[in-house]
C-alpha positions in Angstrom: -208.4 104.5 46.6 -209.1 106.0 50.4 -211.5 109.0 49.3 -209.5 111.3 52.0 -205.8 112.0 52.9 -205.9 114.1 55.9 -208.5 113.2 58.9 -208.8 116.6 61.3 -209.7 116.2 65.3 -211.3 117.9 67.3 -209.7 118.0 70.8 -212.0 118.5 73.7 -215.5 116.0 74.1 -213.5 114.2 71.1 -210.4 112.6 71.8 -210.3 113.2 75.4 -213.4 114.2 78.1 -213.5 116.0 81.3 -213.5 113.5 84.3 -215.9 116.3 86.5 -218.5 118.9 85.5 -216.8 122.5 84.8 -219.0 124.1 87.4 -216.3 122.2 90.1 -213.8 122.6 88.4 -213.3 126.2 87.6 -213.1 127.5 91.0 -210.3 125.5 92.2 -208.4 126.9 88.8 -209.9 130.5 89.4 -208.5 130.0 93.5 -204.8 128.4 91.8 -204.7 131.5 89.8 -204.9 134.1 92.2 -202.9 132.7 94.7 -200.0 132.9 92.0 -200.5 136.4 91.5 -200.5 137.3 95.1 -197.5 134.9 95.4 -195.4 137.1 92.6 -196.1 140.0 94.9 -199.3 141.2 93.3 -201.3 142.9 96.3 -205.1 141.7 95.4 -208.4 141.4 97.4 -208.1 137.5 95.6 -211.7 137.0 96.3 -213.0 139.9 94.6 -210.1 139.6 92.0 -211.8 136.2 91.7 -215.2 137.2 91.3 -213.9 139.8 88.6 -212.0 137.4 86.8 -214.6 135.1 86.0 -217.4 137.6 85.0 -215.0 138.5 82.5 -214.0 134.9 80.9 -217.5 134.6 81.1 -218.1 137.5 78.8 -215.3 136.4 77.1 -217.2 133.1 76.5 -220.1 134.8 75.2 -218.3 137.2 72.8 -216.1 134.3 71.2 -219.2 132.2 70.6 -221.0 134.8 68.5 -217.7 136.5 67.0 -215.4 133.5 66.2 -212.9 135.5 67.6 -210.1 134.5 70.1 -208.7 136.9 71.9 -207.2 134.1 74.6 -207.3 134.1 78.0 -203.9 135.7 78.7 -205.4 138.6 77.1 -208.5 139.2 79.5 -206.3 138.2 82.6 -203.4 141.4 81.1 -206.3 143.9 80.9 -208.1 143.1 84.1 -204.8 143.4 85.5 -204.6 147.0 84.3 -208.2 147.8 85.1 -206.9 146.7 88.7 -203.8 149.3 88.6 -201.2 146.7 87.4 -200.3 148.5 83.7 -196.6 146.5 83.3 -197.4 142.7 84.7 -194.8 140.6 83.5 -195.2 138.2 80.7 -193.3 135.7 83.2 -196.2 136.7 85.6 -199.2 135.8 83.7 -198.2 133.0 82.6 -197.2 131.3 85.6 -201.3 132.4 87.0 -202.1 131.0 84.1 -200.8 127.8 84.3 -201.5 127.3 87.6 -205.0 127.5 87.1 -204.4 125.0 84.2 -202.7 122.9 86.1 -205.9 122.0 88.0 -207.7 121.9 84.3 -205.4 119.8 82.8 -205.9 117.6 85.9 -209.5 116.4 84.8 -208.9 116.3 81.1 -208.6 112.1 80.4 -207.9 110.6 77.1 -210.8 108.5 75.8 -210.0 104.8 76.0 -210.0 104.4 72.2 -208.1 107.7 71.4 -204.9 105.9 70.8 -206.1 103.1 69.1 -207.8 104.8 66.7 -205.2 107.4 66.1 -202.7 105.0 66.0 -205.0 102.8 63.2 -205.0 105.6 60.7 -201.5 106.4 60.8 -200.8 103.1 59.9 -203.5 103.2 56.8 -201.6 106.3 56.0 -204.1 109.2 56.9 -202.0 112.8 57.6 -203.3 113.6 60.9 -204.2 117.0 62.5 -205.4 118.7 65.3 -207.8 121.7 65.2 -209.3 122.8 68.6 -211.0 126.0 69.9 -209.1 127.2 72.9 -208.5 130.3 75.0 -204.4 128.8 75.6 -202.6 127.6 72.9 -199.8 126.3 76.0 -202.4 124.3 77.8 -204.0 122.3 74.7 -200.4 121.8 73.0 -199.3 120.3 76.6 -202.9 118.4 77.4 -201.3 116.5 73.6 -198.1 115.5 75.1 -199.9 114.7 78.7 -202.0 112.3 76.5 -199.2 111.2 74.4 -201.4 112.3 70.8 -198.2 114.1 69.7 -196.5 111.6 67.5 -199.5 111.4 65.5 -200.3 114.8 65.1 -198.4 116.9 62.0 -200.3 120.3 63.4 -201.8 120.8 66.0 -203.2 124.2 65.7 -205.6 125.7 68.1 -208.0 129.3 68.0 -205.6 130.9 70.5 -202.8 130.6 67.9 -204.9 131.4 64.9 -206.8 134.3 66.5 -209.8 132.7 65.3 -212.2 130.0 66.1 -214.1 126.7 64.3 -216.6 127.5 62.7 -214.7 129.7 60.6 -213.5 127.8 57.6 -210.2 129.5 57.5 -208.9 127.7 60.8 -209.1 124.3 58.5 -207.7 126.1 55.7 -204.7 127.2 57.4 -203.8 123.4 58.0 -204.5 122.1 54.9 -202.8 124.3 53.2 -199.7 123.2 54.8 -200.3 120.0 53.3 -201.5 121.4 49.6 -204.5 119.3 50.2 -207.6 120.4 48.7 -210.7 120.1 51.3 -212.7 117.6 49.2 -209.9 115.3 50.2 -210.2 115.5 53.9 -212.9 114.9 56.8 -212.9 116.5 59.9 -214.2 114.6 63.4 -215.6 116.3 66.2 -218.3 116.5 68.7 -219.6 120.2 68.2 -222.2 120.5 65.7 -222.0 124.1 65.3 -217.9 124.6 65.2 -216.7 121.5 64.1 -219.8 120.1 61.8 -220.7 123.7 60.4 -216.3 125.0 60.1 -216.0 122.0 58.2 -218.9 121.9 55.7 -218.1 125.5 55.4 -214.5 125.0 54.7 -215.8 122.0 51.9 -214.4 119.1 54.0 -216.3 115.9 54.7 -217.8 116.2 58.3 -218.1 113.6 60.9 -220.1 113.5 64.1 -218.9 111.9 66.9 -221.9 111.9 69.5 -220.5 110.1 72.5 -219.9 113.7 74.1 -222.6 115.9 72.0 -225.3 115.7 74.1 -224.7 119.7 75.0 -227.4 122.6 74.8 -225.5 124.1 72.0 -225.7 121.0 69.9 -229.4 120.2 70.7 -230.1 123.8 69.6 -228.6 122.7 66.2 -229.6 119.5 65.2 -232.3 120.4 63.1 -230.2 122.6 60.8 -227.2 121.2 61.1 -226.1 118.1 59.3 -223.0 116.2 59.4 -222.0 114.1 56.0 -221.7 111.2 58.9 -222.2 110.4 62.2 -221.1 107.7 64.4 -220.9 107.2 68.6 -217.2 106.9 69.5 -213.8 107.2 67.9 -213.6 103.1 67.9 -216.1 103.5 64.9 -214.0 105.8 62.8 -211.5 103.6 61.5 -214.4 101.4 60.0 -216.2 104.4 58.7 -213.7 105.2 56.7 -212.9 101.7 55.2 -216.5 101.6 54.4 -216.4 105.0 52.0 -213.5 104.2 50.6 -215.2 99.8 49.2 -218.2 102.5 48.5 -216.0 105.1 46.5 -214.1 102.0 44.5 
């Protein structure tokens, strides 16, 4: 008997990896974006509006990390908007800003070669399959899964944004598995964050897994002395065998 039912993913640095480093990516978004606004007749100084903008997702970025909050990214664009005079900014507005500077995002987001595979391997050995990723957009992860083509294999895909709160809270994982009526001893989570998706998940009593191809972050090198995953293996390719190897060790 397979010791788990449900296998959880992480999203970013797991089953797909940014083809550039942020640093030259975010301005081109950050330019996208205000060029919207000042195209839906918003009257902006864009490279001030610019500078302003990203002093504040970069607050944003700090609070979130220490909170496990998410308060989204369409929220800090609305009230810088109203700091700048704009009170009533369309919905229809923000959102097109906001995926234009996805757009260019989205752009450098690649699937890892053995995503797929590997996703497509445990659906067949009958794992239920979720997705559980700490974002500022619930729009832009839900469309970088259909860009990838992960979709069919996914029965949630749930995101922070949506939630309104972030890994490593254990009550992002319960909110999945409890559409499922699985308890957490029968699942295992797979990411490459040791302290959202390692810690959320011992937290939340699943198994953990540690997928290290993409871990090699400040954040994670800060943690790996008191942080632990239940298993740790180099890429997705591996994960497959992992689990065939618990389950001949469980029977």
């Amino acid at each position: 008997m397979k010791p788990f039912d449900a296998i959880l993913f992480d999203l970013g640095s797991t089953l797909i990896y940014l083809d550039a480093a942020w640093d030259d990516i975010w301005p081109a978004g950050d330019l996208a974006l205000s060029a919207e606004l000042r195209q839906s007749g918003l009257d902006l100084d864009e490279e001030r509006f610019r500078t302003a903008f990203r002093q504040e997702m970069q607050a944003y970025y700090l609070e979130r990390e220490t909170e496990f909050i998410e308060h989204t990214t369409y929220y800090i664009l609305k009230n810088l908007l109203k700091e700048w005079g704009y009170t009533q900014t369309p919905e229809a507005v923000l959102r097109r800003a906001l995926e234009a500077m996805y757009s260019v995002t989205q752009a450098h987001w690649q699937p890892e070669t053995d995503a797929l595979p590997t996703l497509q391997a445990l659906k067949a050995e009958g794992y239920r399959l979720a997705l559980v990723s700490n974002a500022g957009d619930d729009q832009d992860v839900q469309q970088l899964v259909d860009k990838c083509g992960f979709r069919p294999y996914f029965e949630h895909v749930l995101t922070s944004a949506a939630a309104g709160i972030r890994k490593p809270n254990p009550r992002i994982f319960e909110m999945v598995l409890s559409e499922w009526n699985i308890p957490a001893r029968r699942a295992a989570m797979a990411g490459d964050t040791l302290g959202a998706d390692i810690l959320g998940a011992r937290n939340a009593g699943l198994f953990s897994i540690w997928i290290t191809r993409r871990a090699n972050s400040p954040d994670n090198r800060a943690h790996a002395d008191t942080i632990h995953p239940d298993a740790q293996i180099t890429t997705l390719a591996e994960l497959p065998v992992l689990l065939r190897k618990l389950t001949d060790s469980a029977t």
